[in-house]
C-alpha positions in Angstrom: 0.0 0.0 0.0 1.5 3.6 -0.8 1.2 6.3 2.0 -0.4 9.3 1.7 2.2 12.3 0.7 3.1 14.9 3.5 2.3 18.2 1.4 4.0 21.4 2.0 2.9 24.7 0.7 5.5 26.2 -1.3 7.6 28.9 0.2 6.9 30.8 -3.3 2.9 30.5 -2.4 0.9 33.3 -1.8 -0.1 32.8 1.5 -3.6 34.6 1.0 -5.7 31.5 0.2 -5.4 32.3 -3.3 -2.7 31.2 -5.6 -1.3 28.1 -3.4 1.3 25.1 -4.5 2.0 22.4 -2.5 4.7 19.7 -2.8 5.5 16.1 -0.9 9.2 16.7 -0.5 9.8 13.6 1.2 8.3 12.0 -1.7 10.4 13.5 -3.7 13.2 12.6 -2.0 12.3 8.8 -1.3 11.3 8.1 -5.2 12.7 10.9 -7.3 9.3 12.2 -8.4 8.1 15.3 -7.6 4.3 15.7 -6.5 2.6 18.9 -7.1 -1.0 19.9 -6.3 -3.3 23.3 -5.5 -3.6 23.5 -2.0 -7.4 24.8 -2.8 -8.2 21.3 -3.6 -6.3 18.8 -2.0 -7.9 15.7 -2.5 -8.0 16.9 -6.7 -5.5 15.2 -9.2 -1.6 15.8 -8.6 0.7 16.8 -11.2 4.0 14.3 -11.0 7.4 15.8 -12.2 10.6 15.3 -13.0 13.1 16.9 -11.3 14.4 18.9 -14.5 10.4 19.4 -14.7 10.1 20.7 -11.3 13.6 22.8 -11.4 11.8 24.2 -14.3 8.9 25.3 -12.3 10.4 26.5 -9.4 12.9 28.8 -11.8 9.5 30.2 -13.8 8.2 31.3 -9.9 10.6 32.7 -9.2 11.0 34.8 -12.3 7.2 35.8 -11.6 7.4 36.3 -8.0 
């Protein structure tokens, strides 16, 4: 049986309810993929990334933060 992900809002997250990703960094860390979800609906579909894939993301928030 696979656990359930421990999510963590990302640090690049709004923080006003509104424009919230959250990431399972254990996970990440255990398998290599990186899970990615909106905090607004947590038990919605996740995205699953590579870590070039997630890189990627976290450059283009940071770039628009």
């Amino acid at each position: 049986m696979t656990e359930t992900p421990r999510w963590t809002a990302s640090s690049y997250s709004s923080g006003d309810g509104g424009q919230c990703v959250e990431w399972a960094p254990a996970h990440a860390l255990a398998t290599g993929e990186f899970l990615v979800r909106d905090s607004k609906v947590q038990n919605g579909p996740h995205l699953t990334l590579s870590r070039e894939s997630f890189a990627g993301l976290v450059a283009l928030a940071r770039a628009r933060g």
